[in-house]
N, C-alpha and C positions, 0 to 999 in steps of 0.2 A: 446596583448588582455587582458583584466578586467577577472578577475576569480571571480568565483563563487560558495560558497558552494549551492552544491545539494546535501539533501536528498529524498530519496523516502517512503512512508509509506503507507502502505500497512493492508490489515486484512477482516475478516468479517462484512458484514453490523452490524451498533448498536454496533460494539464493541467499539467503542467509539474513530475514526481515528480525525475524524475534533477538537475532544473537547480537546484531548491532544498536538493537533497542535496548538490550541488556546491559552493554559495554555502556552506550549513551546515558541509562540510568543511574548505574553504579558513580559513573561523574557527576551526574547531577546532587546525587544522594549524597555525597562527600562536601558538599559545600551546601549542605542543609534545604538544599531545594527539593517541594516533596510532588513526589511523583507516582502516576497511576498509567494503568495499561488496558486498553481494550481488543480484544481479536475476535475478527469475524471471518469465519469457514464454515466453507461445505458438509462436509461431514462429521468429520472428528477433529478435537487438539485437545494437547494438555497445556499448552501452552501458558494457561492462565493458574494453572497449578506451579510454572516455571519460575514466573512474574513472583508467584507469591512467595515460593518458600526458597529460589536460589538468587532469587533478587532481591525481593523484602520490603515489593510495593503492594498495593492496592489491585484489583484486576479480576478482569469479567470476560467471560466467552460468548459470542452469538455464531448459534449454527443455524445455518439456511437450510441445510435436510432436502425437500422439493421445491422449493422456492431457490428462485436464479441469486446465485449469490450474492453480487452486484446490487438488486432492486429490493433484498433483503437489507444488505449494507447503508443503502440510502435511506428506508423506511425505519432505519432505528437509529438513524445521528443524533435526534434531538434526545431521546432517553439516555445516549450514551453519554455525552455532552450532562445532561442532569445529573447523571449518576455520576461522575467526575466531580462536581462541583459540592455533590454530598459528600465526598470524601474529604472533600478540604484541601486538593490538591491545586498547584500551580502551576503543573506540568501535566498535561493528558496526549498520551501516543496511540492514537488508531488506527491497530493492523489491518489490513485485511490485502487478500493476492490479487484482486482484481483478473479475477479468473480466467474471462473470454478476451483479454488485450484490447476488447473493443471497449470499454468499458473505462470511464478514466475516475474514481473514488477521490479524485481530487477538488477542493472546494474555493470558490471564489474567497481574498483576501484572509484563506489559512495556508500556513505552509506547507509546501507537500515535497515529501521525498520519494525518491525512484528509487531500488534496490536491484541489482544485478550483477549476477556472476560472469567471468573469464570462460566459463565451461557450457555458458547457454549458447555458442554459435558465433559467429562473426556476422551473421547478418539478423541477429537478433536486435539491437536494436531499430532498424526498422519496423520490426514484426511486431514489436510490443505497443504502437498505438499513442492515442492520448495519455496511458500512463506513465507512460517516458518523457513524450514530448512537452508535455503540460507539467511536467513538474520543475519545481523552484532549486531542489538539489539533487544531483545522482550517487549516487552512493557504488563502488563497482568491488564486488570481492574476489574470494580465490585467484587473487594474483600472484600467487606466490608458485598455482600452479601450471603458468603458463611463462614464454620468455617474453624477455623486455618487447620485442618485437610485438608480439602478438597483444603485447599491451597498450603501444603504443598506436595500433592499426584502432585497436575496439576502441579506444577512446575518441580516437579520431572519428569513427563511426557513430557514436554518441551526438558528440558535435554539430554531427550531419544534421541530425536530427530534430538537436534542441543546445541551436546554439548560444541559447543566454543562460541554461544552468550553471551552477556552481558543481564543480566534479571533485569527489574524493577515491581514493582507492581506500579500502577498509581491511583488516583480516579480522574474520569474524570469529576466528578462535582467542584467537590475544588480544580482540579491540584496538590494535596498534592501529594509527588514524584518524580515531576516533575524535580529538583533540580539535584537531580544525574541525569538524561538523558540530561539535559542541560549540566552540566559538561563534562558527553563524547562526545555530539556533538561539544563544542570548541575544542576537541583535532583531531577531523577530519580535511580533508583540503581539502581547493577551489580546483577547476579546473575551465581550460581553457575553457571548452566545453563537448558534449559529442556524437560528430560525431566521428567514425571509432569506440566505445566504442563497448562491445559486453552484451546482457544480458545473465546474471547467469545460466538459462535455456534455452531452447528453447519451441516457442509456440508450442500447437497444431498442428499438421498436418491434415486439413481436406478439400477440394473442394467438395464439394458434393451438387445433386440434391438442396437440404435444404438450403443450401449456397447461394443459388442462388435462393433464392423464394421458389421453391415448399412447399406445406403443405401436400398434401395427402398422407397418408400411406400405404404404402405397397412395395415392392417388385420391382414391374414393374415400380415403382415411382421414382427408386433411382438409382445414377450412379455417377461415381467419384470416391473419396476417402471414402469405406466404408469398418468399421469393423463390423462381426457380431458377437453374443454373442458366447461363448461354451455350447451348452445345454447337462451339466456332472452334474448328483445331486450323 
């Protein structure tokens, strides 16, 4: 069976996931390594219209619609993974935002990258979860529009978190960066597939009334898997 490098990349919306994929591509596709893209969202993208005609790879959309995006994401690795390896590609990059931060789209022995911006908060990366902490590289943009300091605090904060990653700063408009995260991505390696693979976390645990349709609030409304709050001030 044809192996396949997969990465997954992951981060918050606008932190700049698709634009460092793009820069990443363009390098790869310059030294004839051929590469495809997959994105999974909520609602809408065009992203896979991006992939196609401003980058000029291979590339597929999945929307989750009502389905938790996350458990959508998981339920379609192995077709996506198939459908990379019909293209004949060598290189496969799996978007998706990892929506609820609880939720870590990172998968046992594939490599995974963190994406995050200067502009999401100083105590963001705590807040972000197994997405951050469980990944292999972080990737941190829009630095150019904070100062040294404040770049130096968030990194440090990163660290806190997860501190055996590899860290780059990227700008996501010029790819300037770029270059060392290409570097460590050659030194990862294909695999055959990524059926019996396990991911990094586990999702959410929840079946409940809401799960299934309901919208009205209250009480009498809800059944399944429910946690309530602790009302201790």
């Amino acid at each position: 069976m044809d192996k396949l490098k997969i990465i997954t990349i992951a981060g918050t919306p606008s932190s700049g996931k698709t634009a460092v994929i793009s820069h990443l591509a363009r390098l790869f596709l310059k030294q004839g390594v051929r590469v495809a893209a997959a994105k999974f969202d909520a609602l809408a993208t065009r992203d896979d219209i991006h992939f196609k005609t401003r980058v000029g790879i291979p590339s597929i959309k999945g929307i989750s619609d009502y389905i938790c995006p996350d458990h959508y994401y998981v339920s379609n690795l192995e077709e996506v993974v198939a459908w990379g390896k019909e293209q004949n590609v060598q290189l496969l990059f799996i978007e998706t935002a990892g929506l609820c931060l609880r939720c870590a789209p990172h998968i046992q022995a594939i490599p995974a990258i963190s994406i995050i911006d200067h502009l999401s908060g100083i105590d963001a990366p705590e807040k972000m979860g197994p997405l951050l902490n469980l990944a292999d590289a972080v990737v941190v943009t829009k630095g150019d529009m904070v100062s040294q300091a404040e770049k130096e605090v968030f990194m440090y904060k990163i660290k806190q978190v997860n501190p055996e990653a590899f860290l780059f700063q990227v700008n996501g408009l010029t790819g300037s960066g770029n270059l060392p995260l290409k570097r460590l991505i050659n030194t990862w390696e294909s695999v055959e597939g990524i059926s019996n693979l396990s991911l990094r976390y586990s999702m959410p645990a929840s079946v409940c009334s809401y799960c299934t349709g309901e919208t009205r609030i209250g009480q009498k409304f809800q059944s399944g898997n429910v946690k309530k709050i602790e009302l201790i001030s």
